[in-house]
C-alpha positions as CSV (number, residue, x, y, z in Angstrom):
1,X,-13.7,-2.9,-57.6
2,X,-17.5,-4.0,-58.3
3,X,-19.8,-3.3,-55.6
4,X,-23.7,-5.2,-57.4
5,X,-26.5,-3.2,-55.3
6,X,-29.9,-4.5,-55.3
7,X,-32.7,-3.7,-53.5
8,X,-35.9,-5.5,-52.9
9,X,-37.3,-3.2,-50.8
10,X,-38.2,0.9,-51.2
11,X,-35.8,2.5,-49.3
12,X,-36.2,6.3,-48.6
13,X,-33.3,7.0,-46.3
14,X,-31.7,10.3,-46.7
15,X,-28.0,9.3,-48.0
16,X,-27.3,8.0,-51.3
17,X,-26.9,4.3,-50.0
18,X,-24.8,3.2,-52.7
19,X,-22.1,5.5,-52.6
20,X,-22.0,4.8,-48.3
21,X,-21.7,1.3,-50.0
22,X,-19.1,1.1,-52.1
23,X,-17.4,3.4,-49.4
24,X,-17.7,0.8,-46.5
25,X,-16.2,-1.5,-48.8
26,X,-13.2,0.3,-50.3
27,X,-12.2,1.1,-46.2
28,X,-12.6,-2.3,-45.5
29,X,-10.4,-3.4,-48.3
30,X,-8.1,-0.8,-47.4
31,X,-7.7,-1.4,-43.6
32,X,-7.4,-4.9,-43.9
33,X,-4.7,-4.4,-46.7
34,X,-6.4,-6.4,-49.8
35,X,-3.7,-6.7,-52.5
36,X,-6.9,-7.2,-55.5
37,X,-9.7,-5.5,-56.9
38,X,-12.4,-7.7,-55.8
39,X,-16.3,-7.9,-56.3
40,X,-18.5,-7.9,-53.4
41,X,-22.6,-8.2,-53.4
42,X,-25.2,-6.4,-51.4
43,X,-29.0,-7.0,-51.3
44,X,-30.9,-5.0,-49.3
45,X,-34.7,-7.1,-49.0
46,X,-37.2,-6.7,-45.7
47,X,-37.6,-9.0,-42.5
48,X,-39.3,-11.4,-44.7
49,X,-37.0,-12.3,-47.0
50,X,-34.2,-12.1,-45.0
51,X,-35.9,-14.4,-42.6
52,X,-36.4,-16.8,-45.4
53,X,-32.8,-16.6,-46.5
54,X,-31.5,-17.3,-42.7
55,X,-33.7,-20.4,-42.9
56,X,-32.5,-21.7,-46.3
57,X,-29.1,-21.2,-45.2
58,X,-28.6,-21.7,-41.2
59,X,-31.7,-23.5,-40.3
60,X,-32.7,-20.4,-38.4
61,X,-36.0,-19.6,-38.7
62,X,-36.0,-15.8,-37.8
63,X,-35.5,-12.4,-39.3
64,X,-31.6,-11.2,-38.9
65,X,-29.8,-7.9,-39.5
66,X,-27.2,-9.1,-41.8
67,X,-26.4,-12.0,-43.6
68,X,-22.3,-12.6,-45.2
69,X,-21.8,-15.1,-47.1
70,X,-17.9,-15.3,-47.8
71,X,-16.5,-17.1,-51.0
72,X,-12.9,-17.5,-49.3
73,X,-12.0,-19.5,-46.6
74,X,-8.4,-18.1,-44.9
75,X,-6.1,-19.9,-42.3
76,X,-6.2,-16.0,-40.4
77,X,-9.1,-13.2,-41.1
78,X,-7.5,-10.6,-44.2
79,X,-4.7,-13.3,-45.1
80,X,-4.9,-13.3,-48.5
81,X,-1.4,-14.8,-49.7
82,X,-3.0,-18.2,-50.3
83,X,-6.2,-16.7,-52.4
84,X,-4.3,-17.5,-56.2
85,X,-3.6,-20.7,-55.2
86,X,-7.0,-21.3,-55.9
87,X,-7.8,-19.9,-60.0
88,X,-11.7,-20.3,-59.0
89,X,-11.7,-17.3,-56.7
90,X,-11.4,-15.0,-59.2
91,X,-14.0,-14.0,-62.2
92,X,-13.3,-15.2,-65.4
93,X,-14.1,-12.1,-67.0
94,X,-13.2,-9.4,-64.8
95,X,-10.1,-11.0,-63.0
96,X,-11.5,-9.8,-59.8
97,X,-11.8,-11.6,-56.7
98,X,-15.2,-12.3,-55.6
99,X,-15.4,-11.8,-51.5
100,X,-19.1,-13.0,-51.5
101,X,-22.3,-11.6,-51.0
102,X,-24.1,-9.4,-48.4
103,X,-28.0,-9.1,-47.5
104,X,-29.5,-6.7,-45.3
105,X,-33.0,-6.1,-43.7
106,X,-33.6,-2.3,-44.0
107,X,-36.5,-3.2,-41.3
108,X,-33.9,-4.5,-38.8
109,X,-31.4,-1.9,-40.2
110,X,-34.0,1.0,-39.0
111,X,-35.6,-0.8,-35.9
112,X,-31.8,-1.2,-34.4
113,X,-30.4,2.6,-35.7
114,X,-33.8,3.9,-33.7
115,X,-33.3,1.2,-30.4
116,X,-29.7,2.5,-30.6
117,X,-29.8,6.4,-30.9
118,X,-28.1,6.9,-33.8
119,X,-28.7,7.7,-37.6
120,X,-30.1,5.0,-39.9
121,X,-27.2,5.6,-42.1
122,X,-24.4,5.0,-39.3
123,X,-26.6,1.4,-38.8
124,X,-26.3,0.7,-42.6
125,X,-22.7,1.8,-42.6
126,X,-21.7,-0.6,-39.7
127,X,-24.1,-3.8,-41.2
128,X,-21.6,-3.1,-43.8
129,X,-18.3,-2.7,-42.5
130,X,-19.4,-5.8,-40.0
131,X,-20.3,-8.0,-43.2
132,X,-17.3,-6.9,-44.9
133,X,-15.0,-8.3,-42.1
134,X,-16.6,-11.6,-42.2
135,X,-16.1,-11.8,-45.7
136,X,-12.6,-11.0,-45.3
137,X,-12.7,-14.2,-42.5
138,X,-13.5,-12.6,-39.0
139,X,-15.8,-14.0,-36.8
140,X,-17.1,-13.4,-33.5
141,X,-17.9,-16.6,-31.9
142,X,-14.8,-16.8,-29.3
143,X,-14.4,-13.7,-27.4
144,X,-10.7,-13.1,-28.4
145,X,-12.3,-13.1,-31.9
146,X,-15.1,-10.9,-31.1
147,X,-12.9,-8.9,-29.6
148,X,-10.4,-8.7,-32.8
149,X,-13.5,-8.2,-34.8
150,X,-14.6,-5.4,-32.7
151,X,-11.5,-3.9,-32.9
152,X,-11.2,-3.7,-36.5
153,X,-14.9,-2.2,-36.8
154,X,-14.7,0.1,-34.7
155,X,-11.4,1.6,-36.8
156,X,-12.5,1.2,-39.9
157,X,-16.2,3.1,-39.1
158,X,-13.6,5.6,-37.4
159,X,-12.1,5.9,-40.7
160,X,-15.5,6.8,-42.6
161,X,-16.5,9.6,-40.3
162,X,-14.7,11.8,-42.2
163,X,-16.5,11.3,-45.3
164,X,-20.1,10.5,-43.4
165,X,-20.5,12.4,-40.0
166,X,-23.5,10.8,-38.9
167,X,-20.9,7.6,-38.5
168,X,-19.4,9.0,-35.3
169,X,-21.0,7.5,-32.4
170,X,-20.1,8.7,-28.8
171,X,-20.3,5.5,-26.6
């Protein structure tokens, strides 16, 4: 598994945010049953850019949370028996699959843990696990979907709490 971390932005959060990283990853891998090792993309940048980035790529002119951008398409989220059909999906050198990439706003990521009463690293963790699903081809637009979606997020964030306890959230 290759996790690329970059960072745009000085971030002085008190957990090492790569590690919570490539740990968000590996659970969402895990829980939706990935048969590869896979490369995955993260760049954490400010408002700004991520503003800029929305508009280049949805016409959206406004800063966001979080940004996936899947390489895959899939018939059903996590179903992955058609991904060798297509030799592309996979990097010539390291054989993995490549998922897509991931872009945060540490400015949203801190203005939303502090408007929601929890830790700034439970807010990165769930930007992650959230992005992750969409790279693995949920979505939330109809409610049965959101609903699925919600579902799986709210397991797999379940899952990391053992690891990370500022992750567990009492609704």
């Amino acid at each position: 598994m290759t996790c690329l971390f970059d960072t745009e932005v000085d971030i002085t959060w008190d957990f090492d945010c790569v590690k919570l990283y490539e740990s968000c990853v590996e659970a969402v891998l895990s829980a939706e049953n990935c048969p590869y090792e896979v490369s995955v993309s993260l760049l954490v940048t400010d408002d700004e850019e991520i503003k800029e980035i929305n508009f280049e790529n949805r016409n959206i002119l406004a800063a966001t949370d979080v940004l996936s951008f899947p390489m895959l398409e899939y018939e059903q989220p996590s179903d992955f028996s058609k991904v060798e059909e297509h030799g592309d999906d996979f990097d010539p050198e390291t054989g993995e699959l490549m998922l897509g990439d991931i872009v945060i706003s540490a400015d949203r990521a801190a203005a939303q843990a502090h408007e929601y009463g929890h830790d700034i690293q439970r807010e990165f963790a769930f930007l992650i696990v959230h992005s992750m699903l969409h790279l693995c081809g949920y979505d939330h637009i109809e409610e049965a979907d959101r609903l699925l979606m919600e579902e799986r997020q709210k397991i797999i964030m379940e899952s990391l709490s053992g690891d990370f306890p500022k992750l567990i959230v009492n609704d």
